[in-house]
C-alpha positions as CSV (number, residue, x, y, z in Angstrom):
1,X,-29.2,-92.5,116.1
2,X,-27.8,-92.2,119.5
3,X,-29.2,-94.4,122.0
4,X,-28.3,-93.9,126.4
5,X,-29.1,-97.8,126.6
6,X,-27.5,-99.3,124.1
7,X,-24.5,-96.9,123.4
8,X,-22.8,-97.7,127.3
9,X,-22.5,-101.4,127.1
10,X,-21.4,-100.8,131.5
11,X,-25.7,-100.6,131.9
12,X,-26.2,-104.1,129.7
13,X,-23.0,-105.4,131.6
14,X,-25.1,-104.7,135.6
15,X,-28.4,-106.3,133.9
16,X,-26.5,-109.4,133.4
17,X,-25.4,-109.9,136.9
18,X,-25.4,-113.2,138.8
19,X,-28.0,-111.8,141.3
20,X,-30.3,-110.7,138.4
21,X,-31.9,-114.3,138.0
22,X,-32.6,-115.2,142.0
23,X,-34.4,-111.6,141.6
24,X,-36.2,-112.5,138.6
25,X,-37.4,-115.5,139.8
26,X,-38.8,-113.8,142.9
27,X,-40.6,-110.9,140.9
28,X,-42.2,-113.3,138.5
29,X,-43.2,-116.1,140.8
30,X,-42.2,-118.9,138.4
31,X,-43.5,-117.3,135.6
32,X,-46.8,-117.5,136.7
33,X,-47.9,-114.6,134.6
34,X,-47.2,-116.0,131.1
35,X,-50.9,-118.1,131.8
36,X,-52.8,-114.5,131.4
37,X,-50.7,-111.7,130.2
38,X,-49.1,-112.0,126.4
39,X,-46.4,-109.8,127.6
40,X,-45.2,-111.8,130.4
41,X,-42.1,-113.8,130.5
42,X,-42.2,-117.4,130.1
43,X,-38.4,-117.9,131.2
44,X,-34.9,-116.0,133.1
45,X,-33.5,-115.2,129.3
46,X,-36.8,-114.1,127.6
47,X,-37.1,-111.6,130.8
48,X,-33.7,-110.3,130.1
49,X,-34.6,-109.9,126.3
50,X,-37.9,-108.1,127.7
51,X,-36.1,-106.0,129.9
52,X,-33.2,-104.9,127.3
53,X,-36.2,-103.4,124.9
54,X,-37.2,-101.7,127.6
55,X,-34.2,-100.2,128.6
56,X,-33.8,-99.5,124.5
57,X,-37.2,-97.8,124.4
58,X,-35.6,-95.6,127.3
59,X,-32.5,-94.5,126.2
60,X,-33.9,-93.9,122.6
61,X,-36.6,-91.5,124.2
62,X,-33.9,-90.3,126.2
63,X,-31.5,-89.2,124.0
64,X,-33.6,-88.3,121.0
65,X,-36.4,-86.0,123.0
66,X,-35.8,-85.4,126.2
67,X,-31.9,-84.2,126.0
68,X,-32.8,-82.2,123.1
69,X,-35.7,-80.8,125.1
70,X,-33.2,-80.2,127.7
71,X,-32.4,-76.7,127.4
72,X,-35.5,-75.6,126.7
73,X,-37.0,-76.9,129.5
74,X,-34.0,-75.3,131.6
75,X,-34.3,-71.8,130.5
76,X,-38.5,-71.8,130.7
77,X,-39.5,-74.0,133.4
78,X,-42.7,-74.7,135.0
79,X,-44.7,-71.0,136.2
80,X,-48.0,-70.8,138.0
81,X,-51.5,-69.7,136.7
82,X,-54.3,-69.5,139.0
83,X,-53.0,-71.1,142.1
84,X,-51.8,-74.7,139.2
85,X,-48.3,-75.1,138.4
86,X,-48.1,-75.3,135.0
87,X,-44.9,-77.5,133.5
88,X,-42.6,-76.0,130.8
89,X,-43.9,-76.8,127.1
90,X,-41.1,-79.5,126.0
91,X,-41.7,-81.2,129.4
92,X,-45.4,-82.0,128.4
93,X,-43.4,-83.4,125.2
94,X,-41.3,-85.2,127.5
95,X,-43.7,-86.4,129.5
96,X,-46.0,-87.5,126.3
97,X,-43.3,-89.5,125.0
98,X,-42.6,-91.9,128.0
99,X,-46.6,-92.1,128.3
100,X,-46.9,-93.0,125.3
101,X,-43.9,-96.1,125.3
102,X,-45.4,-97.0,128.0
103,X,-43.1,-96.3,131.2
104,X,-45.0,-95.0,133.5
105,X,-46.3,-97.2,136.6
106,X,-43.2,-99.5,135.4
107,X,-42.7,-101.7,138.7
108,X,-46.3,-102.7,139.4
109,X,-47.9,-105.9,139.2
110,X,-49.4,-106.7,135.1
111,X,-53.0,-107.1,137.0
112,X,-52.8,-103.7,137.7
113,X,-51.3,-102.0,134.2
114,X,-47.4,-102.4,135.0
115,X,-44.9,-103.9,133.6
116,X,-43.5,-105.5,136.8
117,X,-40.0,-104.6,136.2
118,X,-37.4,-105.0,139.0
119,X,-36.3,-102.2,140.8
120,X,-33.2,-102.9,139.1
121,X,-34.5,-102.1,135.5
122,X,-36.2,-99.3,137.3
123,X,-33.4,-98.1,138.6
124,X,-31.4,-98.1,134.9
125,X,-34.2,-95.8,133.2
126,X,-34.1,-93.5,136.4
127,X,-29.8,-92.6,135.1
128,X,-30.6,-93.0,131.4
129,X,-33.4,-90.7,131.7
130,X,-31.3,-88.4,134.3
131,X,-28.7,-88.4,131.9
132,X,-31.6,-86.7,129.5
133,X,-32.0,-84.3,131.9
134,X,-31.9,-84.5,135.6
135,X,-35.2,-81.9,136.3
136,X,-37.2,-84.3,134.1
137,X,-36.3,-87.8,136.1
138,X,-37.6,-86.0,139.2
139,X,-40.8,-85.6,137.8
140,X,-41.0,-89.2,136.1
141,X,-39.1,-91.1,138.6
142,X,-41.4,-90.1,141.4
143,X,-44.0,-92.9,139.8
144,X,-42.2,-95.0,142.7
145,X,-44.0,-93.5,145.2
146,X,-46.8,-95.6,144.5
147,X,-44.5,-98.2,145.7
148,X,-45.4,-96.9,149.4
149,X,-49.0,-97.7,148.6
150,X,-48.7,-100.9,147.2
151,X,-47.2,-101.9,150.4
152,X,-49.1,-100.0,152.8
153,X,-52.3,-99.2,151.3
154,X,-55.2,-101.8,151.2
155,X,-56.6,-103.1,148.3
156,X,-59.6,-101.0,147.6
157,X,-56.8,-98.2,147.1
158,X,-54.8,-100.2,145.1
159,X,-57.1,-100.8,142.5
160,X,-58.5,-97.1,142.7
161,X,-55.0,-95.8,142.1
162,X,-52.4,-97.7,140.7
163,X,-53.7,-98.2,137.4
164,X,-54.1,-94.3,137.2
165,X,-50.4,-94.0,137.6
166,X,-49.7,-97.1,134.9
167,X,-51.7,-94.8,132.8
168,X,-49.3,-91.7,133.5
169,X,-50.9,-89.9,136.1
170,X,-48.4,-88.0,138.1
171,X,-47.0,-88.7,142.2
172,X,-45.9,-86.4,144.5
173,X,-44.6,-87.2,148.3
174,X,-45.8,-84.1,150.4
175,X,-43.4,-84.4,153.5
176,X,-41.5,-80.7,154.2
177,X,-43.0,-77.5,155.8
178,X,-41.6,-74.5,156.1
179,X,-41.0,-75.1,159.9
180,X,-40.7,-79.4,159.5
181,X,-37.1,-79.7,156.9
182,X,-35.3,-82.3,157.6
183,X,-36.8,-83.1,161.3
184,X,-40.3,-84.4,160.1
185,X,-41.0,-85.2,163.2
186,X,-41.9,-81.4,163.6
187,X,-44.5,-81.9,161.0
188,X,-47.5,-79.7,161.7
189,X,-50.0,-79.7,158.9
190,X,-53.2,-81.2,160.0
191,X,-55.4,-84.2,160.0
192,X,-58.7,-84.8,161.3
193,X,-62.0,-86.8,160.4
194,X,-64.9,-86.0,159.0
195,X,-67.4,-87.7,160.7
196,X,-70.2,-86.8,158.6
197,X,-68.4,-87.4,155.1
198,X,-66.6,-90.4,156.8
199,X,-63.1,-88.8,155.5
200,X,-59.7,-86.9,156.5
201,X,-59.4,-83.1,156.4
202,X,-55.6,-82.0,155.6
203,X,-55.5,-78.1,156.7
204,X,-52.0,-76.4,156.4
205,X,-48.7,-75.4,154.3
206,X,-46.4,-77.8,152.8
207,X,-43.2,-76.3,151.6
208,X,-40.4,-77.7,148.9
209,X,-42.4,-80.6,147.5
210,X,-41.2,-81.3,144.4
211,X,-43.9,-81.8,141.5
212,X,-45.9,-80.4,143.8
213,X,-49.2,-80.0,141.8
214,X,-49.4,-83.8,141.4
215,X,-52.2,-86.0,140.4
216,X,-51.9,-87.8,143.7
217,X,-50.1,-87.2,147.0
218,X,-48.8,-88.8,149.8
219,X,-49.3,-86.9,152.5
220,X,-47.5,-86.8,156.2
221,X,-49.7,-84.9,158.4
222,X,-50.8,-84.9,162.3
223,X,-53.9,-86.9,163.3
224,X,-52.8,-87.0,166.8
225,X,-54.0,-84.0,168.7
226,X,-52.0,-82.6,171.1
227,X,-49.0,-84.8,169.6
228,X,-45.3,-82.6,168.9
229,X,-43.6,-85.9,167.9
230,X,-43.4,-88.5,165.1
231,X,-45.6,-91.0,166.9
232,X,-48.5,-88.6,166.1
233,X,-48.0,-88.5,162.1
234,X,-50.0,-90.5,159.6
235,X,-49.6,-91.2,155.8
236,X,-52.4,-89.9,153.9
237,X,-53.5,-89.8,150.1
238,X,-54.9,-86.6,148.6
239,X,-56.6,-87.2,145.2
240,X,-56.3,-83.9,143.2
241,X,-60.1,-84.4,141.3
242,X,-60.9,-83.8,145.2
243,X,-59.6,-80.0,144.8
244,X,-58.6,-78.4,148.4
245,X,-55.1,-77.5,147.6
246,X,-53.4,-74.6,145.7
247,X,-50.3,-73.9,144.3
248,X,-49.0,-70.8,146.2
249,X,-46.2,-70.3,145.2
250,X,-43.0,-72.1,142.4
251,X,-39.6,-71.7,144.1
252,X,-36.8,-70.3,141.9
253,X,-33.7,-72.6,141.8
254,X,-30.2,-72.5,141.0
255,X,-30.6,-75.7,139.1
256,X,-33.0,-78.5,138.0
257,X,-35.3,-75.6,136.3
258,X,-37.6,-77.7,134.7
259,X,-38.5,-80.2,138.4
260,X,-41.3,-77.4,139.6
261,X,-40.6,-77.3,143.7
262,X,-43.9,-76.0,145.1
263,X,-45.7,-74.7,148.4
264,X,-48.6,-75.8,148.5
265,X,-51.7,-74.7,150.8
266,X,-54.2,-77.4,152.2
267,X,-57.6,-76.3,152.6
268,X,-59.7,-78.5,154.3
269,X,-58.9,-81.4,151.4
270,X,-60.3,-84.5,151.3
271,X,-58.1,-87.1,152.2
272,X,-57.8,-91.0,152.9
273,X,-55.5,-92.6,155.1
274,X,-53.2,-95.0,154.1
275,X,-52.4,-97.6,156.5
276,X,-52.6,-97.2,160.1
277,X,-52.3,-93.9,162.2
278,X,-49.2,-93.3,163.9
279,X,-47.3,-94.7,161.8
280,X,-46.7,-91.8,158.7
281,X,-43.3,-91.3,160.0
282,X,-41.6,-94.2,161.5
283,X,-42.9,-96.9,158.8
284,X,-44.2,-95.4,155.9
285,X,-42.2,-92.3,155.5
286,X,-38.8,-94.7,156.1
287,X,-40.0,-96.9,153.2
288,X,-40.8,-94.1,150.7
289,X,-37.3,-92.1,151.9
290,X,-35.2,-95.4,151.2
291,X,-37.2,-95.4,147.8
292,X,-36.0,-91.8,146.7
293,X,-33.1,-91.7,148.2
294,X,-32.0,-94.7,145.6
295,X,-33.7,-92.8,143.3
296,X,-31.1,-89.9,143.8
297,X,-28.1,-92.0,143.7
298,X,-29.6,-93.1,140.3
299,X,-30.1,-89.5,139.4
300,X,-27.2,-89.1,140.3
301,X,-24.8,-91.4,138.6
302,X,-26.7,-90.2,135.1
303,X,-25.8,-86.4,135.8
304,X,-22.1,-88.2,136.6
305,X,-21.9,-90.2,133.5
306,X,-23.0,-86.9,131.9
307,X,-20.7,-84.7,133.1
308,X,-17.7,-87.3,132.1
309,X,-19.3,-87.2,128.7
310,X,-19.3,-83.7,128.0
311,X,-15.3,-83.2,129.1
312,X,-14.2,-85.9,127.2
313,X,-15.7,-84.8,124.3
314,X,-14.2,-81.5,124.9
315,X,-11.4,-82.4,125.6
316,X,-10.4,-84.5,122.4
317,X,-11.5,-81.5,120.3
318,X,-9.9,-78.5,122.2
319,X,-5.8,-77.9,121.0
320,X,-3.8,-76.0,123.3
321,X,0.1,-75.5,123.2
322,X,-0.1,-77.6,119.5
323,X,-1.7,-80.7,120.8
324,X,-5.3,-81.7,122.3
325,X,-5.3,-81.2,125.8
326,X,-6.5,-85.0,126.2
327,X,-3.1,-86.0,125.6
328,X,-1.9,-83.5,128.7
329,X,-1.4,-85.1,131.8
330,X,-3.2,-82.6,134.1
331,X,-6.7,-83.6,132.0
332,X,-6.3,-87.0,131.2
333,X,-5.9,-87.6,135.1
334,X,-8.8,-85.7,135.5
335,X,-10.9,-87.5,133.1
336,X,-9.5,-90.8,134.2
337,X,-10.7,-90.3,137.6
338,X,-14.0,-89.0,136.5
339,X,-14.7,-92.3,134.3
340,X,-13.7,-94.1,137.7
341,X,-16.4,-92.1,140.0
342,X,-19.0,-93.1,137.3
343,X,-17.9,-97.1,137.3
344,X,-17.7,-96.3,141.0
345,X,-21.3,-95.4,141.6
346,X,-22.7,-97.3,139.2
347,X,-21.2,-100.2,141.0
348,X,-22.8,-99.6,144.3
349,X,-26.0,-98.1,143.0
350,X,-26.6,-101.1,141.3
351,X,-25.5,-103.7,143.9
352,X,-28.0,-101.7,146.3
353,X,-30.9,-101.7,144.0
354,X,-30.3,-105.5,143.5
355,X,-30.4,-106.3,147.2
356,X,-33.9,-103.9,147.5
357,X,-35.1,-106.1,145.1
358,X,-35.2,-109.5,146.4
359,X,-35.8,-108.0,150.3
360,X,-38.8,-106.0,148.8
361,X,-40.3,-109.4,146.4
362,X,-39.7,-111.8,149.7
363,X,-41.7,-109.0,152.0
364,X,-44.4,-109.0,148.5
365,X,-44.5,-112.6,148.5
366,X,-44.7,-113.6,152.3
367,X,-48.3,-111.2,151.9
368,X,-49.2,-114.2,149.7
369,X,-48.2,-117.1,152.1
370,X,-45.8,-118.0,154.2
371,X,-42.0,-117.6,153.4
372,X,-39.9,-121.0,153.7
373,X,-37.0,-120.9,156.8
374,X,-34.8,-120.1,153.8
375,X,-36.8,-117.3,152.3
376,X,-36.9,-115.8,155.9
377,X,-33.3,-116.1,156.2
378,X,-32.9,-114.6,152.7
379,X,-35.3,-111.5,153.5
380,X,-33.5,-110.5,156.8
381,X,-30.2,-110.7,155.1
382,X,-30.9,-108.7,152.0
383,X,-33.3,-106.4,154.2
384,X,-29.9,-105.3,156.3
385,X,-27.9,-105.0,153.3
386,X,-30.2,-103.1,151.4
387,X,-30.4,-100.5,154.6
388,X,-26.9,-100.3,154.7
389,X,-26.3,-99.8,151.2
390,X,-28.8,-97.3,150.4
391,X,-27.2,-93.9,152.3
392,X,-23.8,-95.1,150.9
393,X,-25.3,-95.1,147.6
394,X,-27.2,-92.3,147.9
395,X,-24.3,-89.9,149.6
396,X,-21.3,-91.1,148.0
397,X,-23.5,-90.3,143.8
398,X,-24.0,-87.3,144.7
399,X,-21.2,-86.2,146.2
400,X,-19.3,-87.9,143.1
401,X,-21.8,-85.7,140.3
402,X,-21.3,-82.7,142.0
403,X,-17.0,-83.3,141.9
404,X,-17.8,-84.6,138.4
405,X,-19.8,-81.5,137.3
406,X,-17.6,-79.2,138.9
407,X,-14.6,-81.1,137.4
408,X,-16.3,-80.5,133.6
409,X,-16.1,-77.0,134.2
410,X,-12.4,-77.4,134.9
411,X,-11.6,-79.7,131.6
412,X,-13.8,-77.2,129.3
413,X,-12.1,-73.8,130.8
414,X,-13.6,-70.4,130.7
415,X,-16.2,-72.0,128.0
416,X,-17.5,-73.7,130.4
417,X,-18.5,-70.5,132.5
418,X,-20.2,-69.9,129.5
419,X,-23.9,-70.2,129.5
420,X,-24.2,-72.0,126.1
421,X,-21.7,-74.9,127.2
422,X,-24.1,-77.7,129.2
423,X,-21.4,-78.5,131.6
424,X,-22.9,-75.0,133.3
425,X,-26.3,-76.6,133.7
426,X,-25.1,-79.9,135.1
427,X,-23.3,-78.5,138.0
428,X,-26.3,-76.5,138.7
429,X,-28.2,-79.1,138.5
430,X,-26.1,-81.7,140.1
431,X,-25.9,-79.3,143.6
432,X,-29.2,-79.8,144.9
433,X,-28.4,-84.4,144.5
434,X,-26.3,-84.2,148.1
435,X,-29.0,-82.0,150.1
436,X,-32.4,-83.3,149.2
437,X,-34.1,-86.5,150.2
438,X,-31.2,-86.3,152.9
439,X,-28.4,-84.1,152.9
440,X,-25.0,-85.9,152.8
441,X,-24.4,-85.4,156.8
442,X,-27.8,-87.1,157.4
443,X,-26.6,-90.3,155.5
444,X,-23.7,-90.5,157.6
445,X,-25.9,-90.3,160.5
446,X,-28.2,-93.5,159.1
447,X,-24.8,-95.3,158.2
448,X,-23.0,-94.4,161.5
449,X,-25.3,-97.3,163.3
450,X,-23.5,-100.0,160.5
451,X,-20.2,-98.3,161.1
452,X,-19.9,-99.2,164.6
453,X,-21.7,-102.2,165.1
454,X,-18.9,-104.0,162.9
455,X,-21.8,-104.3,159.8
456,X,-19.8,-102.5,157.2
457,X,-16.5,-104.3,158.0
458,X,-18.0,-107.8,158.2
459,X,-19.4,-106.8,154.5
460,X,-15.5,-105.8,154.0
461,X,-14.4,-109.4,155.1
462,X,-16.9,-111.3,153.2
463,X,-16.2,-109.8,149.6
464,X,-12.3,-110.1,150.5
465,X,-12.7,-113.7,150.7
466,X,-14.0,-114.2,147.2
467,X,-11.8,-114.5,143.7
468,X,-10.6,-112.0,141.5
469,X,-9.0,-112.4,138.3
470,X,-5.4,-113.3,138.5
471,X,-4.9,-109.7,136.7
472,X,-6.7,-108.0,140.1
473,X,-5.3,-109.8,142.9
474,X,-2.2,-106.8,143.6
475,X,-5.0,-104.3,143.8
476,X,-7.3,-107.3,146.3
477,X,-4.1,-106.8,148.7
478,X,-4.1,-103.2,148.3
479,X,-7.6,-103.1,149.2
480,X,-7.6,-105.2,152.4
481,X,-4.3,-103.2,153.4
482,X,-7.1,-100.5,153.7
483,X,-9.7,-102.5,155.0
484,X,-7.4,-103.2,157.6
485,X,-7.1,-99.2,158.2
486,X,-10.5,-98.7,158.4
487,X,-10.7,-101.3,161.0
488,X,-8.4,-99.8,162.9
489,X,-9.5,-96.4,162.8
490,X,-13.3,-97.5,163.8
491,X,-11.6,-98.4,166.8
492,X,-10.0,-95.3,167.3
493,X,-12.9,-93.5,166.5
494,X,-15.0,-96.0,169.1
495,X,-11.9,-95.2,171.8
496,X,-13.4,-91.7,172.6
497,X,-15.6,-91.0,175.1
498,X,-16.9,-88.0,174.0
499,X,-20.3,-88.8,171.6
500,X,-19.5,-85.2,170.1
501,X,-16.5,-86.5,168.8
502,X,-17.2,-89.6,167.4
503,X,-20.0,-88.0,165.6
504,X,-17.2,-85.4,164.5
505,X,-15.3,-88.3,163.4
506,X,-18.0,-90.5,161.7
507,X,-17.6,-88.5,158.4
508,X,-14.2,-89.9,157.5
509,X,-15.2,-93.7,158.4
510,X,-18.5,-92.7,156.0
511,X,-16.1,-92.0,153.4
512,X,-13.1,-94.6,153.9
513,X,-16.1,-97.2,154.3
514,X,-17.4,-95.7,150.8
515,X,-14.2,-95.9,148.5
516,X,-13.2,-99.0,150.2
517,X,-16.7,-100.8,149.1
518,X,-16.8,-99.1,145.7
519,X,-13.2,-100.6,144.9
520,X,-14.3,-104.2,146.0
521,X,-17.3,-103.7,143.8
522,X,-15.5,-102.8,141.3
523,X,-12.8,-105.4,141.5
524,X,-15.1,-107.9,141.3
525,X,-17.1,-106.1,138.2
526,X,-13.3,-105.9,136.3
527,X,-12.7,-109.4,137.3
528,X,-15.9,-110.3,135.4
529,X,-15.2,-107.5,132.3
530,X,-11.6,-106.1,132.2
531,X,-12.1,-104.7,129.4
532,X,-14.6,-102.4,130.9
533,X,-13.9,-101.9,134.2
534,X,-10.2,-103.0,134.6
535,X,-8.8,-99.2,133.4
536,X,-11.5,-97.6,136.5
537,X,-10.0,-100.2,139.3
538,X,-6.7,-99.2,138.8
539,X,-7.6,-96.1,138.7
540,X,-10.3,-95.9,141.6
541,X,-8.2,-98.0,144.2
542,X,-5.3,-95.6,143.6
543,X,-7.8,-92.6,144.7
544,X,-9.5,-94.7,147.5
545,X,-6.1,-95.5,149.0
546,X,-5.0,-92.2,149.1
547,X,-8.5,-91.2,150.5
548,X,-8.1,-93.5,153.5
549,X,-4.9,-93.3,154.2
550,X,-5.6,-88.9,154.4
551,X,-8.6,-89.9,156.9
552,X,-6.6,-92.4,159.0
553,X,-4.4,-89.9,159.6
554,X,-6.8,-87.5,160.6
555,X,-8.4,-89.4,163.0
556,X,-5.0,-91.0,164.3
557,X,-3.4,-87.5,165.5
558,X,-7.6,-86.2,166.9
559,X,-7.5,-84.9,170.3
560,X,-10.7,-84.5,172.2
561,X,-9.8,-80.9,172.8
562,X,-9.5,-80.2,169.4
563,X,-13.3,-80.1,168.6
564,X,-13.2,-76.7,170.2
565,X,-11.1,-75.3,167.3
566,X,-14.0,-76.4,165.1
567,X,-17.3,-74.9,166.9
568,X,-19.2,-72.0,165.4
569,X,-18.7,-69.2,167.6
């Protein structure tokens, strides 16, 4: 029986890394739990063994319901009776099914129903269950907004909530209006208190929000009258056993079919806040954005892997000319470099959701006492990596399934125009990964800070100067070759005057920086398993050199006059 845990042994392989014990460690506080709960770890190795048959539960559920369910799901999707959204039938299967194992509410504490699994582990169900089917993970994955209140929320809303969501109730984050996309800070939809029912009333449209007829939202609305800017936004939670908002209307979507994207109308719902005012946007919605947008590059790597997946197996079967077209140079290039995007991402996906985990446990912890000098130290360090990981992650995945999805299409031919082949639903699927929760350009802008205050190269130097296998070390010196070209064309970039053009220019340092971390990462994964990863590093630091020296180029022979060949007229 096919398994998407056990059958890629690169997931087992990222579970094992070094980093994984300081983080477990952290998470269970010495093992502190294994006084009250029977399901706690009482050491590093029985945590691992706890963690793998979770990750087995996953990929069996994975692979044996919700991929089957797949098309289905795609070709009905969710449709809307009486102002609810109402899912597609195998997604109620779907959603049954990881219910009933248990994953739902996965990262929270045991004293409130979790399982308090890493992000990491987290993070591995989110691609095996993308894999599945990318429109489901959207609407399981966003449990992790109750993340935002666990950090944020006191602890009167903790209990009330949290252990609804353990038990499978479902999470929305209510942020887009049809006027607010992605400048929230033009948010409009309204708060204000009830002083005689000592509660918030939300009163407006909210437009995009994806399961959007959710058990429980988190809302950003206005509470500051007169206000036009993000200091005058608050988080809030809407309960929906309060009633006050409708479904008005299910958007119709070139992919993810069975992820129901909603407009919703707010009708003077009850509402509490969460947290402070004034702080919705510049604190809470930052927390829950770096959240999902790790949760796309996970989506995102499983749509990858996916893709790879379905034009191999193609391609060993198809003949052409007399022989499978596997064994024609054209494809097996192809495929090679599609195995290498998946190690690629996988690589820096997981090395982001590792450093997320110890910043967020240390920031967990130090609400319980006081952090050592060492701890504090370790938080602020992991805290910067983990920012400037994340919209690398995030924009180089999905940039890498869409290329991957599109590249299928390529191996399988006409057939896989054909609506009967999946390759067809996983490039429409995979083309919304790079927009929402960020478009592409917008995670160049949040990496663009890293860029040119010398973060990102000083990352560079720092995993230079650690071993590699005596197998790796030509490719090491190929790689700092470009490290020192990226160097060099941050200064050049830096050298204008002109804002416009650095900004112009700041999309070939995002993606030099990107294949230039990814075949570090991966260096130092094939250094630890050649016989997994050795094949992709060849592979990928071939593409990445090519990449940077292409972008070097560019940004070597840029005039300042020639931005004007490039604006809109």
């Amino acid at each position: 029986m096919a398994n998407y845990y056990s059958d890629y042994p690169e997931l087992e392989f990222h579970l094992h890394h070094p980093l994984m014990e300081r983080i477990v460690e952290l998470k269970e506080r010495g093992y502190s739990d294994r006084e009250t709960y029977d399901d706690a770890p009482v050491d590093f190795e029985d945590a691992l063994e706890n963690y793998s048959k979770v990750l087995e539960i996953a990929g069996d559920i994975a692979a044996n319901i919700i991929e089957p369910n797949s098309e289905s799901v795609d070709l009905e999707g969710p449709h809307l009776e009486n102002g609810r959204m109402i899912y597609a039938s195998k997604t109620f299967e779907n959603i049954e099914a990881m219910k009933k194992a248990g994953l739902t509410g996965v990262e929270m504490p045991r004293r409130y129903g979790g399982l308090n699994l890493p992000i990491t582990v987290f993070t591995m169900i989110s691609e095996i269950v993308s894999a599945a089917d990318s429109s489901f993970q959207n609407i399981w994955s966003l449990q992790s907004c109750i993340d935002t209140l666990y950090e944020f929320g006191s602890e009167e809303q903790r209990q009330k909530y949290i252990p609804r969501v353990c038990a499978g109730e479902s999470m929305s984050m209510d942020l887009t209006e049809p006027d607010a996309g992605s400048d929230l800070q033009r948010v409009m939809l309204k708060a204000t208190f009830d002083e005689k029912e000592n509660c918030w009333r939300l009163n407006g449209v909210k437009r995009f929000i994806t399961n959007g007829d959710s058990d429980i939202h988190l809302v950003l609305a206005r509470s500051e009258e007169g206000t036009r800017d993000g200091r005058g936004l608050s988080m809030f939670i809407y309960d929906k056993r309060e009633g006050g908002v409708d479904v008005r209307h299910i958007e119709h979507k070139l992919g993810i079919h069975g992820s129901p994207t909603c407009e919703l109308t707010y009708k003077n719902a009850k509402a509490e806040l969460c947290g402070s005012t004034r702080l919705g946007l510049i604190k809470y919605v930052m927390a829950l954005m770096n959240g999902a947008r790790l949760g796309i590059a996970a989506q995102s790597a499983g749509l990858c892997h996916e893709a790879y997946k379905e034009a191999l197996a193609y391609a060993r079967e198809r003949a052409q000319f007399n022989k499978t077209i596997i064994d024609m140079p054209p494809v097996y290039d192809m495929l090679a470099r599609m195995k290498a995007k998946v190690d690629a991402s996988r690589s820096l996906l997981y090395q982001t959701a590792r450093y997320v985990d110890i910043y967020k446990t240390l920031e967990d912890i130090q609400r319980e006492r006081k952090l050592t000098p060492e701890e504090r130290d370790e938080l602020k360090r992991y805290s910067r990596l983990a920012d400037a990981f994340t919209p690398m992650s995030k924009g180089m995945a999905s940039e890498y399934s869409n290329q991957n999805a599109y590249d299928a299409i390529s191996v399988h031919g006409g057939s896989g125009f054909i609506m009967e082949y999946k390759s067809q639903r996983l490039y429409r699927d995979a083309r919304i990964f790079s927009i929402y929760e960020g478009t592409t350009q917008l995670q160049v802008v949040a990496a663009s800070r890293y860029i040119s205050n010398g973060t990102y190269l000083n990352i560079m130097r720092e995993m230079l100067s650690e071993e590699v296998a005596d197998g790796f070390k030509p490719l090491k010196a190929r790689v700092a070759a470009m490290v020192d070209q990226y160097e060099a064309g941050v200064a050049a970039v830096k050298a204008h005057e002109s804002q416009d053009v650095q900004d112009f220019l700041y999309r070939r340092l995002y993606d030099m920086n990107g294949v230039i971390l990814m075949s570090l990462l991966l260096l130092a994964d094939a250094s630890r398993s050649a016989e997994l990863f050795g094949k992709s590093a060849n592979i990928y630091v071939r593409m990445a050199e090519s990449e940077v020296a292409g972008h070097m180029a560019y940004i070597r022979e840029f005039k300042a006059e020639d931005l004007e060949w490039f604006k809109a007229r």
